[in-house]
C-alpha positions in Angstrom: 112.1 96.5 91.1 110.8 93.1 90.2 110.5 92.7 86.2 106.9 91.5 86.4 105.9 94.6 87.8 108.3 96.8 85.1 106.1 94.9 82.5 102.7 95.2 84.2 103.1 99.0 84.1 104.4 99.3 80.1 101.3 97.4 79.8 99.1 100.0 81.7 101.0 102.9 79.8 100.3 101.7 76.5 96.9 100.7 76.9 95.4 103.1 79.2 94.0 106.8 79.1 96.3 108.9 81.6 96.0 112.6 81.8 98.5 114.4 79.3 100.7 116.9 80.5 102.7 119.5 78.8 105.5 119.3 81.5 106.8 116.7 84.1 104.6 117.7 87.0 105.8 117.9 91.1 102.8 117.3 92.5 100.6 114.2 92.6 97.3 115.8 95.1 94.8 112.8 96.9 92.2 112.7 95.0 89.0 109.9 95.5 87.5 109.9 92.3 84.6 107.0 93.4 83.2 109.3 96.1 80.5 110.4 93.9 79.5 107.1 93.6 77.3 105.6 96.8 77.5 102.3 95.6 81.2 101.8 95.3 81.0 103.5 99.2 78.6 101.1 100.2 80.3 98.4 98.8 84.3 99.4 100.0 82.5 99.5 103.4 81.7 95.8 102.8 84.9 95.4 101.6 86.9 96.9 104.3 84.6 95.1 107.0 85.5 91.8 105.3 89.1 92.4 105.9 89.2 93.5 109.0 87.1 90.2 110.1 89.6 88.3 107.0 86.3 87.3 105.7 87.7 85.1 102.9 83.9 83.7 101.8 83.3 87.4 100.9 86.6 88.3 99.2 86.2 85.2 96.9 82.7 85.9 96.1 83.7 89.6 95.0 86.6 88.5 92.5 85.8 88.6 88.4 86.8 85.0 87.1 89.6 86.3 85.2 90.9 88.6 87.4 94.8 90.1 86.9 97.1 88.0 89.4 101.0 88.6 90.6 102.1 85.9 88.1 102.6 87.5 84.5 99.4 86.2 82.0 98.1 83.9 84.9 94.3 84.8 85.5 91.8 83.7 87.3 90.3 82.7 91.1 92.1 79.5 91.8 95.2 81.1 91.5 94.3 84.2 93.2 93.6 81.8 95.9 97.4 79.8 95.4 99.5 83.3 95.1 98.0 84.9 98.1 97.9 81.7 100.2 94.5 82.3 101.2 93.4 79.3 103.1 96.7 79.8 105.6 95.6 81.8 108.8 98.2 84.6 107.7 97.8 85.1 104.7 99.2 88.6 103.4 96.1 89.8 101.6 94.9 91.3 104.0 97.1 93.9 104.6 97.7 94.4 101.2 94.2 94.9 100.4 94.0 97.1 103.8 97.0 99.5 102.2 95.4 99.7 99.0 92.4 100.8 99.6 93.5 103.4 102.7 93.9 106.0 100.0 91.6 107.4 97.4 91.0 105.7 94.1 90.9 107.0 90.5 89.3 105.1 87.1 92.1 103.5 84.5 90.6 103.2 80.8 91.7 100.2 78.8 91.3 100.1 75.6 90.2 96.5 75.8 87.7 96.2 78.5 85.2 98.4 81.2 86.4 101.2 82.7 88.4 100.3 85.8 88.7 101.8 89.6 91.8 101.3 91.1 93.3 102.1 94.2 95.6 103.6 95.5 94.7 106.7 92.7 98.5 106.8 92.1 98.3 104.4 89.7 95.5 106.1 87.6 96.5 109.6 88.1 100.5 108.9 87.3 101.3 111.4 84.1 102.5 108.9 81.7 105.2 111.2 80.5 107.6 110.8 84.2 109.7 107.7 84.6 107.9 105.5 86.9 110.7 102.7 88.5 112.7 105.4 90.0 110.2 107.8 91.0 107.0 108.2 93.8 105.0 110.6 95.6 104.9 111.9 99.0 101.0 111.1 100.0 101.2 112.9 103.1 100.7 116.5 104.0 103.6 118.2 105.2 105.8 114.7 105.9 109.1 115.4 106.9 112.8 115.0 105.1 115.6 114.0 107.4 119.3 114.3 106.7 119.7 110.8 108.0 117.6 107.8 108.2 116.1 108.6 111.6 113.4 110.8 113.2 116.8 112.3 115.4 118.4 113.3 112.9 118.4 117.1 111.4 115.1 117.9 109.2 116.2 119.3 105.3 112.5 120.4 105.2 108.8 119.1 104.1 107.2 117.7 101.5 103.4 117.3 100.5 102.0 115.3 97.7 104.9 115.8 95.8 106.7 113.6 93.3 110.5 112.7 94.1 113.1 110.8 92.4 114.1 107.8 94.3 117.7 106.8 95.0 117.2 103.7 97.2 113.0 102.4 98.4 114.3 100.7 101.6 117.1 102.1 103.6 117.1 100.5 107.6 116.2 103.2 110.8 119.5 104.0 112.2 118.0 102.6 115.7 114.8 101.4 114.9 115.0 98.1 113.1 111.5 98.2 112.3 111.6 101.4 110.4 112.2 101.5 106.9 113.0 104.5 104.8 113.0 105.9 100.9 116.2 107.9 99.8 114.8 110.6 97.6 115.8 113.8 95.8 115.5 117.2 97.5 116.3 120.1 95.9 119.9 119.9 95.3 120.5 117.1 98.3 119.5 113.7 99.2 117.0 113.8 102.0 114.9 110.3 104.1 111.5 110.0 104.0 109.7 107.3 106.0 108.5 104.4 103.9 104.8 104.6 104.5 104.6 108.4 103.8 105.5 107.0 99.8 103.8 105.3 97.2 105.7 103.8 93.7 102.7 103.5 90.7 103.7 99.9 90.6 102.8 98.9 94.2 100.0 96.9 94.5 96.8 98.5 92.7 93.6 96.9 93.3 91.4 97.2 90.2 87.1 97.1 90.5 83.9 97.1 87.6 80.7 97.9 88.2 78.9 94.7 87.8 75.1 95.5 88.2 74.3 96.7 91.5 77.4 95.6 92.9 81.3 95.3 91.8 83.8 93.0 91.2 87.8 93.0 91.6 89.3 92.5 88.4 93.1 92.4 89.4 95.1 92.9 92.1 98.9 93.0 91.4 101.5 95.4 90.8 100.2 98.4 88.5 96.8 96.9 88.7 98.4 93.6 86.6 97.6 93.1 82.6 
């Protein structure tokens, strides 16, 4: 794990309201927690259409001024615009804005600051009390463990929504070299799930306000950024 995101997260532990729980919990369900809400539908519609046509006049328009970037303490558009390379034709914020928002999204209180929508929810939904650089969640129903890093090899069972340890987040296919895998705990075994069946709470988190009838993005980093 990258330090910068180790410190984001402290910073989203020790400033945020996460649900208490009295005991380290296996299960991490999808929940969508702005569904409720038809403007933020309306406007992750937008959103979503801007991507897919990499509509870079509307993502700019959209950002807060000092919105959280990748670079520790370093806010604002321009570099938004610098990290993510967004004037080069492939420019990787597309995709990661694509994954983020693919799952449902839950609110993050700060205590300095409006309350914040992030997505994926993982991020807002993580119980602060479990270890979060060596742990995930399975966000698929029923997504297989294999005994080897391949769809060949034997199954060890399924998992669904739950929360594993991790013992390696990128492990190559056996055959495929495009496939990536996470080695994770399983019962008493070590079992392969495939990498985009798992999310870590310090993957990119993209963060939003309700700014009048519209919203804004106020980070987009690693744990949300701080």
């Amino acid at each position: 794990m990258k330090l910068h995101w180790i410190i984001a997260l402290a910073a989203i532990v020790s400033t945020a309201t996460l649900p208490a729980l009295a005991q380290e919990p296996r299960k991490l369900p999808l929940v969508d927690e702005g569904a409720a809400d038809v403007s933020w539908l309306r406007f992750k519609k937008r959103l979503q259409a801007a991507i897919a046509s990499r509509d870079k006049q509307f993502l700019l328009s959209i950002l807060d001024r000092n919105i959280r970037n990748q670079t520790q303490k370093t806010r604002g558009i321009a570099e938004f615009r610098k990290q993510w390379e967004l004037d080069t034709a492939d420019s990787p914020v597309w995709r990661e804005l694509q994954t983020a928002l693919q799952l449902g999204a839950a609110y993050i209180q700060r205590d300095k600051g409006a309350r914040e929508l992030c997505a994926p929810y993982v991020l807002g939904k993580w119980p602060y009390e479990l270890e979060p650089f060596n742990h995930a969640v399975v966000i698929s129903r029923d997504s297989m463990v294999q005994g080897e890093p391949s769809t060949a090899s034997a199954a060890l069972g399924r998992l669904s929504y739950d929360i594993v340890e991790v013992d390696d987040w990128e492990v190559d296919d056996k055959t495929d070299p495009k496939q990536k895998w996470v080695r994770v705990a399983y019962g008493n075994a070590r079992g392969y799930v495939l990498e985009e069946h798992v999310r870590s709470p310090i993957e990119q988190a993209a963060c939003f306000v309700k700014a009048g009838s519209g919203w804004k993005m106020t980070g987009f980093a690693p744990a949300g950024g701080e």
